[in-house]
Kinemage of the C-alpha trace (Angstrom):
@kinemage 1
@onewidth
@group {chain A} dominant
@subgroup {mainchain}
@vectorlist {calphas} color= white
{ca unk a 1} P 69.652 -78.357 63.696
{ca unk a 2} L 67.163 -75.126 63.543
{ca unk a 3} L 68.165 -71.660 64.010
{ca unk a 4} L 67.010 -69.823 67.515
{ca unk a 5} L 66.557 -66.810 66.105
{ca unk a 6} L 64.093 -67.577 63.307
{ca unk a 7} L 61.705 -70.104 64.631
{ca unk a 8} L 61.789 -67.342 67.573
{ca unk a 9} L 60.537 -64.420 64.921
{ca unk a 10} L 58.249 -67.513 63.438
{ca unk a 11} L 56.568 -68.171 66.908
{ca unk a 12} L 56.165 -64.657 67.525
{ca unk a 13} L 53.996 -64.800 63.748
{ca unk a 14} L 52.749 -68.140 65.358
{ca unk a 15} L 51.364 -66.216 68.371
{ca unk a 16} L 49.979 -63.460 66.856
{ca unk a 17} L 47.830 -65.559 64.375
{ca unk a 18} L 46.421 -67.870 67.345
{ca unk a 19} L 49.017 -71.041 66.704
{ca unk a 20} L 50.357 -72.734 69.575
{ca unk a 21} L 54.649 -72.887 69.647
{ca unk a 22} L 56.257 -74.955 71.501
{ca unk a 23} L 58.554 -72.207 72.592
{ca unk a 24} L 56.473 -70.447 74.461
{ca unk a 25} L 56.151 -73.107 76.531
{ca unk a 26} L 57.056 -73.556 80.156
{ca unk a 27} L 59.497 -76.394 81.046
{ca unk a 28} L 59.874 -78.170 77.599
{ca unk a 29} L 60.469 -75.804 75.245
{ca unk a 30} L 60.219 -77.305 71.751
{ca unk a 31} L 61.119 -74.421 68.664
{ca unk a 32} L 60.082 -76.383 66.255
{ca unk a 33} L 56.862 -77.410 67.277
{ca unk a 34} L 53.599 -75.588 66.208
{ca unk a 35} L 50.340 -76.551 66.569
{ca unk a 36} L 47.054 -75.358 64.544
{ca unk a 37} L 43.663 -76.712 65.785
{ca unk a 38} L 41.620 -78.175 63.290
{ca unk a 39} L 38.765 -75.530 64.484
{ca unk a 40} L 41.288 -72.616 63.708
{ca unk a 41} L 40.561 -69.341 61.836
{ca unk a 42} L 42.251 -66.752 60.345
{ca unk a 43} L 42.309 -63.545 62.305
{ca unk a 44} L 40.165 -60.860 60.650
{ca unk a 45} L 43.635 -58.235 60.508
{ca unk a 46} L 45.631 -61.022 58.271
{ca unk a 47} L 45.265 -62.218 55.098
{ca unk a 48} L 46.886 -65.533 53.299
{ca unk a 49} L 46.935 -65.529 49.639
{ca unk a 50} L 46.520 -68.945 49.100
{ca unk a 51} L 45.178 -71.803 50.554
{ca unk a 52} L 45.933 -73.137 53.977
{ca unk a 53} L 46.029 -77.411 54.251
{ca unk a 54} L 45.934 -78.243 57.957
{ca unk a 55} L 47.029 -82.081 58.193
{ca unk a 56} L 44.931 -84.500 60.121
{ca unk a 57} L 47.876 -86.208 61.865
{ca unk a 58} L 51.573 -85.337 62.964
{ca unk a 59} L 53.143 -87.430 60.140
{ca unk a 60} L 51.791 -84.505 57.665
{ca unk a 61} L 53.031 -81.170 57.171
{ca unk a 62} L 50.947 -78.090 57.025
{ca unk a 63} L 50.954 -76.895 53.241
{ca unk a 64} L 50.632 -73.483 51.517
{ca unk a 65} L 49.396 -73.720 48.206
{ca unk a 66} L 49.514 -70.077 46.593
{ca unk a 67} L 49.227 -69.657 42.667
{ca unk a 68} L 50.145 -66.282 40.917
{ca unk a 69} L 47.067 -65.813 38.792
{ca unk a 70} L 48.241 -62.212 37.541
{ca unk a 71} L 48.713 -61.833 33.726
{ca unk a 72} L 52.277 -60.578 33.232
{ca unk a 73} L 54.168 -58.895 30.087
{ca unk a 74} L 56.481 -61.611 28.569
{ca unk a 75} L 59.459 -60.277 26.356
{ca unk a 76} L 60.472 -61.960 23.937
{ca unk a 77} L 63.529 -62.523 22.653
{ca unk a 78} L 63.431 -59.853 20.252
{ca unk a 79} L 62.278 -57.518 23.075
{ca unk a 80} L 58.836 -56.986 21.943
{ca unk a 81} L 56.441 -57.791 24.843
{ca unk a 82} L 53.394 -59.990 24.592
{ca unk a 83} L 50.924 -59.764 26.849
{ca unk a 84} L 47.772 -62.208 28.230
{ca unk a 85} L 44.896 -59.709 27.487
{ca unk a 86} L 44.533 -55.761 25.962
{ca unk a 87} L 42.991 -54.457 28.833
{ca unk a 88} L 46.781 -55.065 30.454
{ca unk a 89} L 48.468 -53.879 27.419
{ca unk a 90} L 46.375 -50.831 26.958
{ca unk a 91} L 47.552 -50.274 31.033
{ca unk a 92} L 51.191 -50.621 30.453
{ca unk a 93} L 51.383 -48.762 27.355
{ca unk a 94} L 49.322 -45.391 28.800
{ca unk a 95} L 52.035 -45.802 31.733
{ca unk a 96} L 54.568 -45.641 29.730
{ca unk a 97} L 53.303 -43.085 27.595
{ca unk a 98} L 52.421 -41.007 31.277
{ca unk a 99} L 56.252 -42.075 32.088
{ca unk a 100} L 57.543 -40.729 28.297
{ca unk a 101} L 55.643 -37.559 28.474
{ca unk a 102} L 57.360 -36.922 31.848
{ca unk a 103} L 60.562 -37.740 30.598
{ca unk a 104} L 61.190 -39.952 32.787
{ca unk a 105} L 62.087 -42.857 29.993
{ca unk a 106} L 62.560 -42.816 26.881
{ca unk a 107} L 60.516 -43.189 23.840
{ca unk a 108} L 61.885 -46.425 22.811
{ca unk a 109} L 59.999 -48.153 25.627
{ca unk a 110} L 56.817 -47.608 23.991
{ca unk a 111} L 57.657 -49.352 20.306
{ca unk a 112} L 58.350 -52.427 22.411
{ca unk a 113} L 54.565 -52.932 23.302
């Protein structure tokens, strides 16, 4: 069973993007069915980040791949946070000093970097 409402906000994505749904069409509707041509192309106003598979045959599903390639502070379990490179670390910490001289956190937050 599928929910109306969704694949009806989905198809409405669907249609802006150029993807055929089945509810849209005339006669026999089908919600759940969307169709991307193998010669289709992003829209210049969207963005995926990510990559797009497009199967070759119905008995595939289309896939989004999308990997988080962002460094990100890691505390540790003494609180201290480690971080993937010191051009990020120099960031956060001149934030947080920006953030301490405003008073808008406390001091402490800096002796964790």
């Amino acid at each position: 069973m599928y929910d109306v409402t969704t694949l009806g906000r989905v198809g409405a994505i669907a249609r802006k993007l150029g993807i055929t749904w089945g509810g849209d069409w005339t006669g026999n509707i089908d919600r759940p069915h969307f169709e991307v041509k193998p010669n289709w192309i992003m829209p210049k106003a969207y963005k995926i980040e990510g990559q797009v598979i497009i199967p070759i045959n119905s008995k595939c599903q289309v896939q989004l791949i999308v990997e988080d390639n962002k460094p990100k502070p890691i505390v540790k379990d003494d609180d201290t946070m480690q971080f993937s490179n010191e051009t990020l670390k120099a960031a956060v910490r001149d934030y947080l000093k920006q953030a301490v001289d405003k008073k808008l956190i406390n001091k402490s937050h800096l002796e964790k970097i």
